[in-house]
C-alpha angles and dihedrals in degrees: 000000000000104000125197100182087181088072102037076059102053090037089053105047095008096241141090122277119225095219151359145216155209132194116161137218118250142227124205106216106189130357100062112180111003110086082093082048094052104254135118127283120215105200132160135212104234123207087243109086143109138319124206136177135182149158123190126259131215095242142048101268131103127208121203121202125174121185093199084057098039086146088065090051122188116345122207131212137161122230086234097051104047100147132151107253120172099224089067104074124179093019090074086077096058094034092052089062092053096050089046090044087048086049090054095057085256092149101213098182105175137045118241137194117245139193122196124201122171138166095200107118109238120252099359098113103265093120099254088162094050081048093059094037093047095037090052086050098062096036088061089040085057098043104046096029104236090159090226113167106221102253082068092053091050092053083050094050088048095053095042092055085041101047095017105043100027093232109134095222126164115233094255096091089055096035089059098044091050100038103036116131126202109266092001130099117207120244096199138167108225094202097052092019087227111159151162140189117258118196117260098180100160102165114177083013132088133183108251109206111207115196109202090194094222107144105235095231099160097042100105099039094044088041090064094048087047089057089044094056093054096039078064102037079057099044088053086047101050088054081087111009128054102229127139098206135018085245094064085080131075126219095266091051086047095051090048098052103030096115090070085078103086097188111058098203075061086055102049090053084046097053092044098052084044098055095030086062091048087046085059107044081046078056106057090052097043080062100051080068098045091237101154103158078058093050078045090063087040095056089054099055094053085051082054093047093043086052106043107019105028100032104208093115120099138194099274096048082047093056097039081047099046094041090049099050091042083057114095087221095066133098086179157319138211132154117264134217129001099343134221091098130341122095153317131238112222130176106206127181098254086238092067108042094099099054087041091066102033083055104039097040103075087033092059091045093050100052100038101024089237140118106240108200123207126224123188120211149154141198108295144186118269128252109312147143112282092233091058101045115116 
């Protein structure tokens, strides 16, 4: 989906836009589920984002405009009037970013028209909300010269989903999307936000996103149980060892003190944030050397964690996962982000994509009833000016 925003932006407001934008989605390729357990995160920036272009007004409106929402038209707002208000939709997003900016003492003085235009496909798990919210950020940061770096934009965009929106998320989603760098994954502590770029050089490879397009409809409800479970799995666990997470233990200090753990679906949460951590920090060194068909093996045992251990899986990312990994083309497979729906992460020699779609895509139908669509990334910069992007 080839994207020109500059003239989204000229065909919107018929004139021309003084800047434009680019913050991308996100995948999270190994370390599912245990930044709220205090281990590491492994996500990647993807090629797929969000596209934004502006120019100042004169006054203080400003005028949304989204081409993948062209039913919803221009929306309108006043600088002295951003509120959340359910009815309009995806603008909560942006406007969230300008009510936590203004908090914060970030003067912005003057309206501005706006034009969004994104790839990421809605509601499958790449992040398309932290894209706006990260994307709007810079391009504030840009406009009205705050001289933010962009760690501090994606702990903006945090709090304004947080406070603005209403939706609980950790920083890793905006963190991505503000700090990717083109052919590197981030290994990074949400707590601390230490982190450090790890090599995805994956040559004659590409990340294949498949969207199951399962909507992940018990994915909140189930989330907070999840984080329950393992509340409990630590508290039994701390009545003999001083440790603050469950990710403060390895695999041999969990099997030796497993037991602890009275409830065994408790057990089961606890042993797969535990060895999901240790499979990402495996993860981070396998790619120093560059060792992909190893970060492969390790891809497919998280999908087997997250199934059987975890239980956040469901039929439709089984099947994606199992056809994938049945397929010659393919280095490796596992679901990505909360579960329940949504999509799967692949890594596919680039000489046999097309074959791996072709193949995958009726077998999928045929055992789930659904369409899968098929994205295809790579590790991508950070949110930056267009102009800037290398």
């Amino acid at each position: 989906m080839d994207i020109n925003i500059e003239a989204d932006f000229k065909k919107i407001f018929k004139y021309e836009p003084q800047g434009s934008f680019f913050a991308p989605g996100r995948v999270n390729l190994i370390g599912e589920h245990i930044d709220y357990n205090g281990g590491y995160v492994f996500p990647s920036a993807l090629s797929l984002g969000t596209y934004a272009a502006a120019a100042k007004r004169n006054d203080k409106k400003i005028r949304f405009y989204s081409v993948n929402f062209p039913q919803n038209g221009v929306i309108e707002v006043d600088l002295s009037d951003i509120i959340y208000r359910k009815e309009d939709g995806w603008t909560n997003y942006p406007k969230g970013i300008i009510s936590i900016f203004a908090a914060e003492g970030l003067k912005i003085d003057r309206g501005f028209d706006i034009v969004y235009n994104g790839n990421i496909p809605n509601g499958a798990g790449l992040s398309s909300s932290a894209s706006i919210e990260v994307c709007t950020g810079v391009l504030l940061n840009d406009f009205f010269k705050f001289g933010l770096d962009n760690v501090a934009i994606a702990k903006l965009s945090q709090k304004a989903e947080n406070e603005f929106v209403g939706m609980n998320c950790g920083i890793m989603d905006q963190f991505a999307s503000a700090m990717g760098k083109k052919e590197r994954a981030i290994f990074l502590d949400c707590s601390s936000l230490d982190y450090k770029y790890v090599p995805l050089e994956l040559k004659e490879m590409s990340i294949v996103i498949i969207n199951t397009n399962k909507k992940r409809e018990l994915a909140g409800s189930k989330y907070n149980e999840r984080r329950r479970e393992c509340e409990d799995a630590l508290k039994d666990l701390q009545t003999k060892l001083n440790i603050k997470n469950l990710c403060s233990l390895g695999p041999e200090e969990f099997e030796n003190n497993k037991d602890l753990i009275k409830n065994p679906v408790a057990r089961k949460r606890a042993k797969h944030a535990i060895y999901e951590n240790a499979r990402t920090i495996a993860a981070c060194k396998i790619l120093e050397k560059n060792d992909v068909a190893g970060f492969g093996k390790l891809m497919k045992e998280s999908h087997d964690s997250l199934r059987y251990d975890y239980e956040v899986s469901c039929k439709e990312l089984d099947a994606a996962v199992k056809l994938a990994l049945d397929h010659q083309g393919t280095i490796g497979a596992r679901m990505t982000g909360a579960g329940f729906g949504g999509c799967a992460v692949c890594i596919v020699k680039n000489g046999d994509i097309e074959d791996f779609i072709k193949d995958i895509k009726p077998e999928y139908k045929k055992i789930t009833g659904f369409d899968a669509e098929f994205y295809i990334a790579c590790a991508e910069t950070g949110a930056c000016k267009l102009e800037k992007r290398l």
